[in-house]
N, CA, C and O atoms as a Tinker XYZ file with bonds, in Angstrom:
   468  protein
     1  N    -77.728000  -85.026000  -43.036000    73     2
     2  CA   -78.985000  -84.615000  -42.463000    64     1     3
     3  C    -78.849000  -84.476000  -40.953000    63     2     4     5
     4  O    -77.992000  -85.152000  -40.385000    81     3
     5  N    -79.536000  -83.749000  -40.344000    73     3     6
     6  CA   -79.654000  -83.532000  -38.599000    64     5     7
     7  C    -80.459000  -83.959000  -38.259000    63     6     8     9
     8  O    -81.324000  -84.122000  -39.120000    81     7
     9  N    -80.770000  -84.396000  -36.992000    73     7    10
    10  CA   -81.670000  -84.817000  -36.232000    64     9    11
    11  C    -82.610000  -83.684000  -35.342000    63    10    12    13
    12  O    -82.689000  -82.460000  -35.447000    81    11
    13  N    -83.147000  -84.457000  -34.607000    73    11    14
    14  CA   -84.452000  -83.590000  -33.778000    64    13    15
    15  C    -84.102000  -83.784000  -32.442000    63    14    16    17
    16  O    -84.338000  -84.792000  -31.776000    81    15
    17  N    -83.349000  -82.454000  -31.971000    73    15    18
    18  CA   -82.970000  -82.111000  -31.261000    64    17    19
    19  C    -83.847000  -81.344000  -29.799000    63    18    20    21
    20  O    -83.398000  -81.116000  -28.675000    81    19
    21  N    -84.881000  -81.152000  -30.225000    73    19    22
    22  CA   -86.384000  -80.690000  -29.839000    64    21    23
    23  C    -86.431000  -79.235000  -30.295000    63    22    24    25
    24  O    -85.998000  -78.741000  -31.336000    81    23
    25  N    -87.449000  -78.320000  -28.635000    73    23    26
    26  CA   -87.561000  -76.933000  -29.218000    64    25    27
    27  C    -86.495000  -75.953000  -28.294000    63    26    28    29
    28  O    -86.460000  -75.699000  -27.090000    81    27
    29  N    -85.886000  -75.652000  -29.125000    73    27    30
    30  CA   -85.446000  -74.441000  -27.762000    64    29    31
    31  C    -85.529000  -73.138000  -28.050000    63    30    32    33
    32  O    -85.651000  -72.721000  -29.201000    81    31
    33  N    -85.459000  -72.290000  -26.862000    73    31    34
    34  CA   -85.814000  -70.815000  -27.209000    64    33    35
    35  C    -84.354000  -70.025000  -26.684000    63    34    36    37
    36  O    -83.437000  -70.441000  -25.976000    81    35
    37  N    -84.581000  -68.662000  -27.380000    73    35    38
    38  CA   -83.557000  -68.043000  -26.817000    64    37    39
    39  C    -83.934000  -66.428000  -26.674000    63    38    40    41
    40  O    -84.576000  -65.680000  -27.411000    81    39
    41  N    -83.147000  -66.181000  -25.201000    73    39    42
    42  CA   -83.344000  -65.214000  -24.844000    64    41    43
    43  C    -82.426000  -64.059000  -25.521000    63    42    44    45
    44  O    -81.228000  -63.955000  -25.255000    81    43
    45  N    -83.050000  -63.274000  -26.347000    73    43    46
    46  CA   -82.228000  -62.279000  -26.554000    64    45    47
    47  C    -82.611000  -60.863000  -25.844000    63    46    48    49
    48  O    -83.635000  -60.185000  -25.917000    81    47
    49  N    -81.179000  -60.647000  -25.003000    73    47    50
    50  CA   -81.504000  -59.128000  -24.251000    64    49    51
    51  C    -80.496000  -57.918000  -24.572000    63    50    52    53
    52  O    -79.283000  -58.128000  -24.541000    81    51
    53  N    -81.096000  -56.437000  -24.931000    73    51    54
    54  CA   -80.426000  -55.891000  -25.848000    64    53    55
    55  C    -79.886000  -55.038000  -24.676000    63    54    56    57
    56  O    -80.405000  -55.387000  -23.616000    81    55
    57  N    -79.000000  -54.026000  -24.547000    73    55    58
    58  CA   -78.549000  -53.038000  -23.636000    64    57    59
    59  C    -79.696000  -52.298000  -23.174000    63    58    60    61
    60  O    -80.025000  -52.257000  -21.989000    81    59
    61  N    -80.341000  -51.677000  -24.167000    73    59    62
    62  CA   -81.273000  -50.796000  -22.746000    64    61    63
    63  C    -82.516000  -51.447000  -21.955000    63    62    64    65
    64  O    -83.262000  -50.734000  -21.284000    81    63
    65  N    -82.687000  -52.728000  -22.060000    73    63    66
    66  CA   -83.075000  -53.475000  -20.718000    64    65    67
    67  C    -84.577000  -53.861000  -21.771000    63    66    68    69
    68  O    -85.595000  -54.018000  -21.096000    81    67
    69  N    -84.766000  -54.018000  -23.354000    73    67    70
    70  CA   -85.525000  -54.694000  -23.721000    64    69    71
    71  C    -85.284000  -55.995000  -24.580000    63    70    72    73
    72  O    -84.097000  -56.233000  -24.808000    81    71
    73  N    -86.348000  -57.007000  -25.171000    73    71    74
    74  CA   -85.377000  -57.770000  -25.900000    64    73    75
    75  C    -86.702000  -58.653000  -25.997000    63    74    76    77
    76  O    -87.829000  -58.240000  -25.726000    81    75
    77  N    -86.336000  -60.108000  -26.485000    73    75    78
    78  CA   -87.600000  -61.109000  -26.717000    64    77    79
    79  C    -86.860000  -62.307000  -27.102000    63    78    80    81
    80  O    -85.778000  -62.302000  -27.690000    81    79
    81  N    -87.840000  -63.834000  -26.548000    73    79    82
    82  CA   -87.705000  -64.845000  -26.806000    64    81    83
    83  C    -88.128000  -65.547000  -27.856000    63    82    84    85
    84  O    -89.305000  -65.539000  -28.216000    81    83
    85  N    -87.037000  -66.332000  -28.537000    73    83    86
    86  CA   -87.375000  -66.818000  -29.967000    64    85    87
    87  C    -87.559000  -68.111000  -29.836000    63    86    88    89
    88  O    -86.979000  -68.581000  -28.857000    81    87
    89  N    -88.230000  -68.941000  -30.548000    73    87    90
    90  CA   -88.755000  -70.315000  -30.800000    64    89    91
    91  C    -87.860000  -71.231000  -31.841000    63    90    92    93
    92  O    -88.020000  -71.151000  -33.059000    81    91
    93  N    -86.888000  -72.121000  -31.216000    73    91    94
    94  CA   -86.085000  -72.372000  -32.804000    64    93    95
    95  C    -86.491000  -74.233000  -32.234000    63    94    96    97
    96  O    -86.206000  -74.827000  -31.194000    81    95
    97  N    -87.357000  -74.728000  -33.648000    73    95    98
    98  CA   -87.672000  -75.960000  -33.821000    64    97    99
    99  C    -86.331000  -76.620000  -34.446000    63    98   100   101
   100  O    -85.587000  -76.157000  -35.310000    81    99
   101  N    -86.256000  -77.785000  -33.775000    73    99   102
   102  CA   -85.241000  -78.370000  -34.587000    64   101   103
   103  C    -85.610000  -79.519000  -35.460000    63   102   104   105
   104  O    -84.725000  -80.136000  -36.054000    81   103
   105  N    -87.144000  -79.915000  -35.595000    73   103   106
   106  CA   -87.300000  -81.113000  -35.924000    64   105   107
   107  C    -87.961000  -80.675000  -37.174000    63   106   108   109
   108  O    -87.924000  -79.590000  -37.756000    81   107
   109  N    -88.824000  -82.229000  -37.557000    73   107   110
   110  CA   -89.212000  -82.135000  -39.405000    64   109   111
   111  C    -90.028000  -80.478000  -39.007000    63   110   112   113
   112  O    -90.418000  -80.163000  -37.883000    81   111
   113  N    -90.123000  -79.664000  -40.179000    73   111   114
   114  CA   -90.902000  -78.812000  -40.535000    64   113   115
   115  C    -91.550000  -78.528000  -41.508000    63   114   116   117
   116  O    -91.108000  -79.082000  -42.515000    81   115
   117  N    -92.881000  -77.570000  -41.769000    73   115   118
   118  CA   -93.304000  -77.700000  -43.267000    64   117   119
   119  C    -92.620000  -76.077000  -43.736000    63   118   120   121
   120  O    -92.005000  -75.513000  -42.831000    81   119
   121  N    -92.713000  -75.306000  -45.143000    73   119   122
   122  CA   -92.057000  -74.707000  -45.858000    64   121   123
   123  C    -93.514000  -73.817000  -45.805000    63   122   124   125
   124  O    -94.515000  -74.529000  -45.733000    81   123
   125  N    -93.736000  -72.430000  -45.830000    73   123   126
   126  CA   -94.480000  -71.782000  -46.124000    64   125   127
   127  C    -95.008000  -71.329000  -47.673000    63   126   128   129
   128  O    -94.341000  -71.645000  -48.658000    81   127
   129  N    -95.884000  -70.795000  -47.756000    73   127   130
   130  CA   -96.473000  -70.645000  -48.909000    64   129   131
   131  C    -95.868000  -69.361000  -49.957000    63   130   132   133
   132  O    -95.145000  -68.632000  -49.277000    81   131
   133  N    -95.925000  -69.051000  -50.887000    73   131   134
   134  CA   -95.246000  -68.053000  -51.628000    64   133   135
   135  C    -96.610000  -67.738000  -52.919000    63   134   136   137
   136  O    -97.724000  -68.240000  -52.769000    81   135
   137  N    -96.360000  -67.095000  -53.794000    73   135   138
   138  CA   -97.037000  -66.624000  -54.378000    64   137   139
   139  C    -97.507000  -67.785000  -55.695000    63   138   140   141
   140  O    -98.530000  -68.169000  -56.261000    81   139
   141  N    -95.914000  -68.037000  -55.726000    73   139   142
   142  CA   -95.959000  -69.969000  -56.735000    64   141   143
   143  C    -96.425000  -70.649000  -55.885000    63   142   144   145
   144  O    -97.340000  -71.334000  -56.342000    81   143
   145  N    -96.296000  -70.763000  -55.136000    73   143   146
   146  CA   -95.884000  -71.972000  -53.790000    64   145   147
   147  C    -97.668000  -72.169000  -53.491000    63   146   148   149
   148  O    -98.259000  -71.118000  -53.245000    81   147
   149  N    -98.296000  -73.137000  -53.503000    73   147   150
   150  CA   -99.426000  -72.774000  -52.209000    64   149   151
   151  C    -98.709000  -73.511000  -50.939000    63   150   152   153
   152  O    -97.963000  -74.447000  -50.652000    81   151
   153  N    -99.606000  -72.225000  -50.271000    73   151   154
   154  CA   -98.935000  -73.494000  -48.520000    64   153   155
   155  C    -99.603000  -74.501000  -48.179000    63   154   156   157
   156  O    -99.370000  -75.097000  -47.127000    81   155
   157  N   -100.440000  -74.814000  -48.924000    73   155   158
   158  CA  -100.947000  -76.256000  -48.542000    64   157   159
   159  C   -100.372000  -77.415000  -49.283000    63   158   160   161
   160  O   -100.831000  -78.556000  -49.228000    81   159
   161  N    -99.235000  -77.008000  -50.048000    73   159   162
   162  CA   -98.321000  -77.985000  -50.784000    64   161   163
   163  C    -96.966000  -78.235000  -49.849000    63   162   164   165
   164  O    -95.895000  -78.760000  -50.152000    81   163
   165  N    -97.483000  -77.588000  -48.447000    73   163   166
   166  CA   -95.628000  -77.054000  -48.352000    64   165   167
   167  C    -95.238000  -78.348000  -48.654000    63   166   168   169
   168  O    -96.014000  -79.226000  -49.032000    81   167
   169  N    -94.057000  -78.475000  -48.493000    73   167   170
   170  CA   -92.623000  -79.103000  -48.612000    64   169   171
   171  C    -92.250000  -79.298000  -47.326000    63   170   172   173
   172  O    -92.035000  -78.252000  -46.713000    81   171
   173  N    -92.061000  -80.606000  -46.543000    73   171   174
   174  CA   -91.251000  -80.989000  -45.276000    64   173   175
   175  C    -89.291000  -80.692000  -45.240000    63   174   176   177
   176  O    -88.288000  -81.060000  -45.851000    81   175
   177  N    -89.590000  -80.003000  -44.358000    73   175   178
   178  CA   -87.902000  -79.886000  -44.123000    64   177   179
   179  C    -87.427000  -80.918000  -43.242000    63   178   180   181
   180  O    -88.132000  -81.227000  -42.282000    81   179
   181  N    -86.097000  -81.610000  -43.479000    73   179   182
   182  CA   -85.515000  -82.287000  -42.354000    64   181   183
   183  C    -84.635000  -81.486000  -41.363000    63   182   184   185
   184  O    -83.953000  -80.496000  -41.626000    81   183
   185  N    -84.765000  -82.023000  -40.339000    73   183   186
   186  CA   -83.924000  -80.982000  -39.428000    64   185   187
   187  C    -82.387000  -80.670000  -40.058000    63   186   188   189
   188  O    -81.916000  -81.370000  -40.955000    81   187
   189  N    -81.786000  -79.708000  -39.562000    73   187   190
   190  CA   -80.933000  -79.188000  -40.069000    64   189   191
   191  C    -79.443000  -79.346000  -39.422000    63   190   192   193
   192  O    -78.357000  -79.613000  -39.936000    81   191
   193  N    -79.823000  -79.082000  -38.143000    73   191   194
   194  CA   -78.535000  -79.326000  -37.086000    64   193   195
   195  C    -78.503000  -80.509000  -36.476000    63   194   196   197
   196  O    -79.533000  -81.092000  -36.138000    81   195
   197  N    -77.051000  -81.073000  -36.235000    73   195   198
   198  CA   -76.625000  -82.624000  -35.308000    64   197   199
   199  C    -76.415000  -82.593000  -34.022000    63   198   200   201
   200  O    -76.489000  -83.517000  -33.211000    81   199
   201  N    -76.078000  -81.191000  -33.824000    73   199   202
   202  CA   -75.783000  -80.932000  -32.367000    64   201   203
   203  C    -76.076000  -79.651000  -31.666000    63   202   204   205
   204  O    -76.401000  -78.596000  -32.212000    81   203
   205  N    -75.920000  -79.873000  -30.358000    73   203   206
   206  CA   -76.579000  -78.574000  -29.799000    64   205   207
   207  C    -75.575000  -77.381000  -30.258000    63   206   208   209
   208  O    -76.002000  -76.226000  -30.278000    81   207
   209  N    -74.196000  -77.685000  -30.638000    73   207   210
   210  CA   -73.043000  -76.878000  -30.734000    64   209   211
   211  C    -73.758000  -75.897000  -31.889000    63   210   212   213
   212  O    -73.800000  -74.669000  -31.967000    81   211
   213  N    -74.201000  -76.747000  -32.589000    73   211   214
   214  CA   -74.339000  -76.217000  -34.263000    64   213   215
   215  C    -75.271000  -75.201000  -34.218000    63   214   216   217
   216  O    -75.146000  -74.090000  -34.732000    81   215
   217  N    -76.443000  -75.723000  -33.430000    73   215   218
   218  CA   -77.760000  -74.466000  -33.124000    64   217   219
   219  C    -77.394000  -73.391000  -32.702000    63   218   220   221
   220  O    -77.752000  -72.271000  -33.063000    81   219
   221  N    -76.491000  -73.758000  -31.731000    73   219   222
   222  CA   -75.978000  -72.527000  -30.741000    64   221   223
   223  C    -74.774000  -71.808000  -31.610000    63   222   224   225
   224  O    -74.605000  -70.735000  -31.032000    81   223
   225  N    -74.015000  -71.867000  -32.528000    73   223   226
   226  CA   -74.110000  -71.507000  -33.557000    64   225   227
   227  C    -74.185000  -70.488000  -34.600000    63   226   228   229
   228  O    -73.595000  -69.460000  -34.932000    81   227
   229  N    -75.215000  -71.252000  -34.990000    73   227   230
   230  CA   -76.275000  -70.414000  -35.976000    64   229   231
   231  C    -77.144000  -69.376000  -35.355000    63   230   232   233
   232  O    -77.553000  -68.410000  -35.999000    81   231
   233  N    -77.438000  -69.590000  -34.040000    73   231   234
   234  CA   -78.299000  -68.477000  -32.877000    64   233   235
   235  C    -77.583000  -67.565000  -32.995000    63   234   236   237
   236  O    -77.941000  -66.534000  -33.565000    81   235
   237  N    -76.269000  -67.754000  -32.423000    73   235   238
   238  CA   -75.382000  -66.635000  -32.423000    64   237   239
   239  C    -75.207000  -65.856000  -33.628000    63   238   240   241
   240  O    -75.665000  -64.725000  -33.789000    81   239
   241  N    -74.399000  -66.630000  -34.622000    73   239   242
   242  CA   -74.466000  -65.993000  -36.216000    64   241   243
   243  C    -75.577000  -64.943000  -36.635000    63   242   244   245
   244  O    -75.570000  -63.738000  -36.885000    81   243
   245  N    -76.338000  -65.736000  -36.608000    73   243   246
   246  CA   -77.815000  -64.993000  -36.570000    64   245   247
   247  C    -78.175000  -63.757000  -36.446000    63   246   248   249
   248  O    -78.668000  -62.939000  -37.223000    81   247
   249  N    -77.764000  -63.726000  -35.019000    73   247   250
   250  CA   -78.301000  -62.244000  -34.614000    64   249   251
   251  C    -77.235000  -61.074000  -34.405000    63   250   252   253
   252  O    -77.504000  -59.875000  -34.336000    81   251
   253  N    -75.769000  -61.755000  -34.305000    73   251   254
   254  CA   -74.267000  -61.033000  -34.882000    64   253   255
   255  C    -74.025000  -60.733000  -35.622000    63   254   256   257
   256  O    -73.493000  -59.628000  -35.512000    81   255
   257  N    -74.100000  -61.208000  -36.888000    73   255   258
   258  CA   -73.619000  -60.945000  -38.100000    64   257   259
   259  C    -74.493000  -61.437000  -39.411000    63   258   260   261
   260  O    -74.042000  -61.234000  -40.538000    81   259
   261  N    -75.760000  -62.090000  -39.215000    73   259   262
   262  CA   -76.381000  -62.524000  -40.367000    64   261   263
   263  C    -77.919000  -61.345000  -40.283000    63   262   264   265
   264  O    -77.972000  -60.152000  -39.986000    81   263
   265  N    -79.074000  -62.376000  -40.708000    73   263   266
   266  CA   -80.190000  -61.048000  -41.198000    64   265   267
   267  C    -80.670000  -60.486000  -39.616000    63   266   268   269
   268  O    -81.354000  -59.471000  -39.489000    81   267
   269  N    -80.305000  -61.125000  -38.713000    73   267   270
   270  CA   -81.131000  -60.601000  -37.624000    64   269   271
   271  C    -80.245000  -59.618000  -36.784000    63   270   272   273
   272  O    -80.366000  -59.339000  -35.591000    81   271
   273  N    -79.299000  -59.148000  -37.719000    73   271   274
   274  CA   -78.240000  -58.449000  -36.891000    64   273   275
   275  C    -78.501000  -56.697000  -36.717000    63   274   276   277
   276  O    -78.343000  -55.909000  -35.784000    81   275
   277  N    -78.899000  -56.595000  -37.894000    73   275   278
   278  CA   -79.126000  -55.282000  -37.887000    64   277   279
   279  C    -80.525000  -54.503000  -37.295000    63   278   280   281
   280  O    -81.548000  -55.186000  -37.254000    81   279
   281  N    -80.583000  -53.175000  -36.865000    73   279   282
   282  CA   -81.384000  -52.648000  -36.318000    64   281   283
   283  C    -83.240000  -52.896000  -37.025000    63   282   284   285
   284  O    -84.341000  -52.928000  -36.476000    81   283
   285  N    -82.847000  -53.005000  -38.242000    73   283   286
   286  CA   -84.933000  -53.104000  -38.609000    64   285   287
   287  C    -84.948000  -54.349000  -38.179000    63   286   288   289
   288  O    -85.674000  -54.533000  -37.202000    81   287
   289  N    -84.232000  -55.507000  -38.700000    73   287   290
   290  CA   -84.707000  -56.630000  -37.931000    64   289   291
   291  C    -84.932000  -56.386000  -36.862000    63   290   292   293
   292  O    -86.107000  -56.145000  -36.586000    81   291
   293  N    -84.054000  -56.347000  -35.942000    73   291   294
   294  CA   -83.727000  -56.237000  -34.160000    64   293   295
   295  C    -85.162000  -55.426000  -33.783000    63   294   296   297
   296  O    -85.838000  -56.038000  -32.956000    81   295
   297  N    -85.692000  -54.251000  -34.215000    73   295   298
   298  CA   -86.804000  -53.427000  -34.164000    64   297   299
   299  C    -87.989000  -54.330000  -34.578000    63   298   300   301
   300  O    -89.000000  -54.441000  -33.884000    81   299
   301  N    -87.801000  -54.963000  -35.749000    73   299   302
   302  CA   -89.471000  -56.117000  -36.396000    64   301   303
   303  C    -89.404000  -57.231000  -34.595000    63   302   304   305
   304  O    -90.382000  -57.631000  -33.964000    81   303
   305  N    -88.421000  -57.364000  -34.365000    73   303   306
   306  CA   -88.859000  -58.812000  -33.366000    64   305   307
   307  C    -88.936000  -58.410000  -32.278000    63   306   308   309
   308  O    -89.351000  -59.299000  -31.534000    81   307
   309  N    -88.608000  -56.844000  -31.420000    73   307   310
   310  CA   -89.187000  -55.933000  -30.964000    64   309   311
   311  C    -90.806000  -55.698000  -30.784000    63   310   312   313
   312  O    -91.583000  -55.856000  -29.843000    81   311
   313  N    -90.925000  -55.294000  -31.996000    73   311   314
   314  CA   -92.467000  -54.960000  -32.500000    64   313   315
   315  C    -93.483000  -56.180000  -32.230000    63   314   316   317
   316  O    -94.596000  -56.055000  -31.720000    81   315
   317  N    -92.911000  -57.354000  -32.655000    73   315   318
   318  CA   -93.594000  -58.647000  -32.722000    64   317   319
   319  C    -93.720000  -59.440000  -30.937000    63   318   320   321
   320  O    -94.532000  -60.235000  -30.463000    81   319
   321  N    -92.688000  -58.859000  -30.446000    73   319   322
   322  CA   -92.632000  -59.454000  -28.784000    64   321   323
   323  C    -93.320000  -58.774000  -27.769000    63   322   324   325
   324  O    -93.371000  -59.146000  -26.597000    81   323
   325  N    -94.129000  -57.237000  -28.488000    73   323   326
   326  CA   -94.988000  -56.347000  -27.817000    64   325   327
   327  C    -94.239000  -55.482000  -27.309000    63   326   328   329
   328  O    -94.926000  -54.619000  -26.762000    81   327
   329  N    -92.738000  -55.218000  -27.189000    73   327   330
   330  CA   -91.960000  -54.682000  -26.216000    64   329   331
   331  C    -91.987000  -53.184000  -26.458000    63   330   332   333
   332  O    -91.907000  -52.338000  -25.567000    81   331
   333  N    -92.123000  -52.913000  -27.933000    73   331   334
   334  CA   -92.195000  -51.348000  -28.668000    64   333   335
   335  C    -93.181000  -51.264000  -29.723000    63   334   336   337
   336  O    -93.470000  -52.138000  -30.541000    81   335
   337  N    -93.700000  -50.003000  -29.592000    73   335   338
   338  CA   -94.325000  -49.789000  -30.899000    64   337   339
   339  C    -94.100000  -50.100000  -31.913000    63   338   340   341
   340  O    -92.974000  -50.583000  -32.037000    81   339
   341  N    -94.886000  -50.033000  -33.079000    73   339   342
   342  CA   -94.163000  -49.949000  -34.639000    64   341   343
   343  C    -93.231000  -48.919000  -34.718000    63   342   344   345
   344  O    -93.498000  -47.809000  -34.257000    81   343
   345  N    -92.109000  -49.179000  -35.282000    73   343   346
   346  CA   -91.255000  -48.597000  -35.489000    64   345   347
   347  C    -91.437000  -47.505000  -37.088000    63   346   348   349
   348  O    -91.749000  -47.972000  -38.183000    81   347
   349  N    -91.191000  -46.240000  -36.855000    73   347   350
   350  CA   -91.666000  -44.827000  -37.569000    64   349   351
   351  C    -90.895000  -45.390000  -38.931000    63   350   352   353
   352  O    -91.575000  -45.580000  -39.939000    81   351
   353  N    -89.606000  -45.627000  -38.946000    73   351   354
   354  CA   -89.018000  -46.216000  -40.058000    64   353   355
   355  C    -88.249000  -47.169000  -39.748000    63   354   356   357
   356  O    -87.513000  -47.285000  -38.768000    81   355
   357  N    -88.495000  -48.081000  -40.892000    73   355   358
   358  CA   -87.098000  -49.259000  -40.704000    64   357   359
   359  C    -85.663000  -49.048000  -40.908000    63   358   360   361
   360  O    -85.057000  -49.909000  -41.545000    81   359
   361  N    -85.032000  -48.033000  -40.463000    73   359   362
   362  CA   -83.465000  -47.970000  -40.840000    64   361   363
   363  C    -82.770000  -48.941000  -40.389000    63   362   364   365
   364  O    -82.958000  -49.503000  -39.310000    81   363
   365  N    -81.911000  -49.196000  -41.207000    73   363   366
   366  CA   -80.601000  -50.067000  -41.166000    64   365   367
   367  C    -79.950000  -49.742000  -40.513000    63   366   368   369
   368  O    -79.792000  -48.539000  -40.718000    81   367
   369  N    -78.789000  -50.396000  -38.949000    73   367   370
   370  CA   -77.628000  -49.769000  -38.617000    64   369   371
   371  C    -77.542000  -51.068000  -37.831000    63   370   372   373
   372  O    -77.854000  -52.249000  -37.983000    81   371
   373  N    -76.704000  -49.928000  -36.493000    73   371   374
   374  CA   -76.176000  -50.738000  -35.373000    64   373   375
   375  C    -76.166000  -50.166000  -34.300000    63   374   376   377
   376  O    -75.102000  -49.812000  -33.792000    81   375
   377  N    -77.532000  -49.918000  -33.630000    73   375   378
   378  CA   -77.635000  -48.997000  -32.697000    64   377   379
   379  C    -78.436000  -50.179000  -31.657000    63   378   380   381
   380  O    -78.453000  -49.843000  -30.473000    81   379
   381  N    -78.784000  -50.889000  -31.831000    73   379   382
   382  CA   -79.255000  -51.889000  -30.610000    64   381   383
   383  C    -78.555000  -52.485000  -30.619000    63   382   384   385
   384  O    -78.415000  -53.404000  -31.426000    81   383
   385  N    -77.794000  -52.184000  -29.675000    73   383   386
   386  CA   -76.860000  -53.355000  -29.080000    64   385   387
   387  C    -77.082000  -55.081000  -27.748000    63   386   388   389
   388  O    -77.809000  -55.286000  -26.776000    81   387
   389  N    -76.185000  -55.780000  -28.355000    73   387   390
   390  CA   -76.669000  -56.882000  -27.475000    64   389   391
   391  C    -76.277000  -57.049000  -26.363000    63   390   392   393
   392  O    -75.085000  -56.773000  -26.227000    81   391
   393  N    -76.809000  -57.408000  -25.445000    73   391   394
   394  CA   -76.303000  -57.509000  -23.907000    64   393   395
   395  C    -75.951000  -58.703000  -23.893000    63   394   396   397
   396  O    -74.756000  -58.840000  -23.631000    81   395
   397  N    -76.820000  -60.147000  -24.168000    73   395   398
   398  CA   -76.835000  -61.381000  -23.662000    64   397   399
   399  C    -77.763000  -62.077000  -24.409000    63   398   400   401
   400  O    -78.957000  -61.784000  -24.355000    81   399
   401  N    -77.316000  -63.017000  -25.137000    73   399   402
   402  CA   -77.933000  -63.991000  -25.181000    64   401   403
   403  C    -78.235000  -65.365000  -25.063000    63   402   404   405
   404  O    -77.311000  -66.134000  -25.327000    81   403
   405  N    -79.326000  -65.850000  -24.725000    73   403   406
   406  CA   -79.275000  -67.109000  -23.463000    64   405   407
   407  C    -80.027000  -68.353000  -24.285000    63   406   408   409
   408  O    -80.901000  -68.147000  -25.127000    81   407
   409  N    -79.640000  -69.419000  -23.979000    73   407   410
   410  CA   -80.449000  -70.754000  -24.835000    64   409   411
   411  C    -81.279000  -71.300000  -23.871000    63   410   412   413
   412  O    -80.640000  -71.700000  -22.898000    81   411
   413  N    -82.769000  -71.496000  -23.776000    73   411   414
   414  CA   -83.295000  -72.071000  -22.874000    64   413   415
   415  C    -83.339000  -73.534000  -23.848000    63   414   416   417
   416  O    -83.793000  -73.593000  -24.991000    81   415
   417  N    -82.787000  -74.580000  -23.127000    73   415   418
   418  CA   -82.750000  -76.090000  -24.052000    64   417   419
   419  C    -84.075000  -76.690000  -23.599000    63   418   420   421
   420  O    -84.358000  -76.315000  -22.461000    81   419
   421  N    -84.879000  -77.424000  -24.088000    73   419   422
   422  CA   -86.005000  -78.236000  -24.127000    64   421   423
   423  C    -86.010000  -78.826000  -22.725000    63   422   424   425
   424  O    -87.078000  -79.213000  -22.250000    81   423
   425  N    -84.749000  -78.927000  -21.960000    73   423   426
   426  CA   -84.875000  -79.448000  -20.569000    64   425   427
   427  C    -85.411000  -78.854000  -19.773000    63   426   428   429
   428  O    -85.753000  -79.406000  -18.728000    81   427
   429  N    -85.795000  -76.806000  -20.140000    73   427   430
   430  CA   -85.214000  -75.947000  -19.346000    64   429   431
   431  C    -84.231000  -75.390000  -18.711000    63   430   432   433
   432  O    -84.383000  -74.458000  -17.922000    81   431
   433  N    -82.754000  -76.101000  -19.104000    73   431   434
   434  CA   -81.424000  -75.697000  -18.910000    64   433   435
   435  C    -81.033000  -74.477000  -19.658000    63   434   436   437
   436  O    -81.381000  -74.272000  -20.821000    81   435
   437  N    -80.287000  -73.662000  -18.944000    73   435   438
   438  CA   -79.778000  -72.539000  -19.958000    64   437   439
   439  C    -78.649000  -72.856000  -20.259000    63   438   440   441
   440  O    -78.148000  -73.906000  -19.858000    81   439
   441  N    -77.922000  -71.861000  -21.156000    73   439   442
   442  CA   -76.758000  -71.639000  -21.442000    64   441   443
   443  C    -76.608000  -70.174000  -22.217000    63   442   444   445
   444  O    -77.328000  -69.797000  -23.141000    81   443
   445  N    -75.751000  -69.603000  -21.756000    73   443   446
   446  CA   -75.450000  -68.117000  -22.285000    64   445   447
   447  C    -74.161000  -68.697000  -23.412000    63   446   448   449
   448  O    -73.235000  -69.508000  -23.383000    81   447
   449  N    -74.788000  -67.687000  -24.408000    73   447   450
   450  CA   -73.797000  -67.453000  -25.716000    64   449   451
   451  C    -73.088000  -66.552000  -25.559000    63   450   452   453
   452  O    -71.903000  -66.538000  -25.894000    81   451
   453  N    -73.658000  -65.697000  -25.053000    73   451   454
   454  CA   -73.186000  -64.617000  -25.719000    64   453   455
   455  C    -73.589000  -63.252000  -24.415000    63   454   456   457
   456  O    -74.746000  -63.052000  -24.047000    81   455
   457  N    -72.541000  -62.556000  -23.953000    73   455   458
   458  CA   -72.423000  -61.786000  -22.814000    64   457   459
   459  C    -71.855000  -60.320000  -22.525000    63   458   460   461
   460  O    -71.228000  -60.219000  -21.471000    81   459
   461  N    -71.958000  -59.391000  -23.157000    73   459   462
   462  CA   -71.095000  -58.099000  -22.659000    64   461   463
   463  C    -71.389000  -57.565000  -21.805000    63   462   464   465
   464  O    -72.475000  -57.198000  -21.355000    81   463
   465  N    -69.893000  -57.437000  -21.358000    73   463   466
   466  CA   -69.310000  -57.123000  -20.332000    64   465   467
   467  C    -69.501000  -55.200000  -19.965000    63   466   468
   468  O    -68.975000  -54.706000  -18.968000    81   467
C-alpha cells in the first residue's frame, strides 16, 4: 500500500505555447459512480504511490505513452482547461506535441520531468 504523499499538480506545456494543470491526489480517495455502482456507495481507495519517484512516474507514463498520450485526450484536457474550443472531432494521433512537463509538489517546489529540447 502507499502513503499520502499530499496534492500535487502538474504542469503540462505542449509546443505551440498551450497546455493545462492537473490535480493528482495522493491520499485516501472515494471511487465514482457507474451505472451498477451508485456513487454514494463509492468505495475508498488507498493511496497508491510510496514515493515521489513513483508519481513522477506514472505523470510521465501517463501522458507519454499511456491514455493521456494521444491527441483526443491531449484535446479533452485542452477543452476542460478553457484553453480551446470543443474540438470538431476526436481523432486519434500524435500531433500535440510535448514541450515540458513540470511537478508543482505540495511545498510549491517544482521539478521538471520532462523537457524538449
Amino acid at each position: 500500500m502507499g502513503r499520502d504523499l499530499g496534492t500535487f499538480h502538474l504542469r503540462v506545456e505542449l509546443d505551440d505555447g498551450v497546455g493545462w494543470i492537473e490535480e493528482w491526489k495522493t491520499g485516501i480517495q472515494y471511487c465514482g459512480g457507474s451505472e451498477s455502482f451508485h456513487p454514494l456507495n463509492a468505495g475508498r481507495f488507498r493511496p497508491a504511490w510510496n514515493s515521489e519517484e513513483e508519481i513522477f512516474d506514472t505523470m510521465k507514463y501517463v501522458l507519454t505513452e499511456g491514455d493521456a498520450s494521444c491527441d483526443c485526450n491531449k484535446s479533452l484536457r485542452l477543452r476542460y482547461a478553457g484553453q480551446v474550443g470543443p474540438p470538431e472531432a476526436l481523432e486519434c494521433g500524435d500531433t500535440l506535441v510535448l514541450k515540458r512537463l513540470t511537478v508543482i509538489r505540495p511545498d510549491g517546489t517544482e521539478k521538471i520531468l520532462l523537457e524538449k529540447e
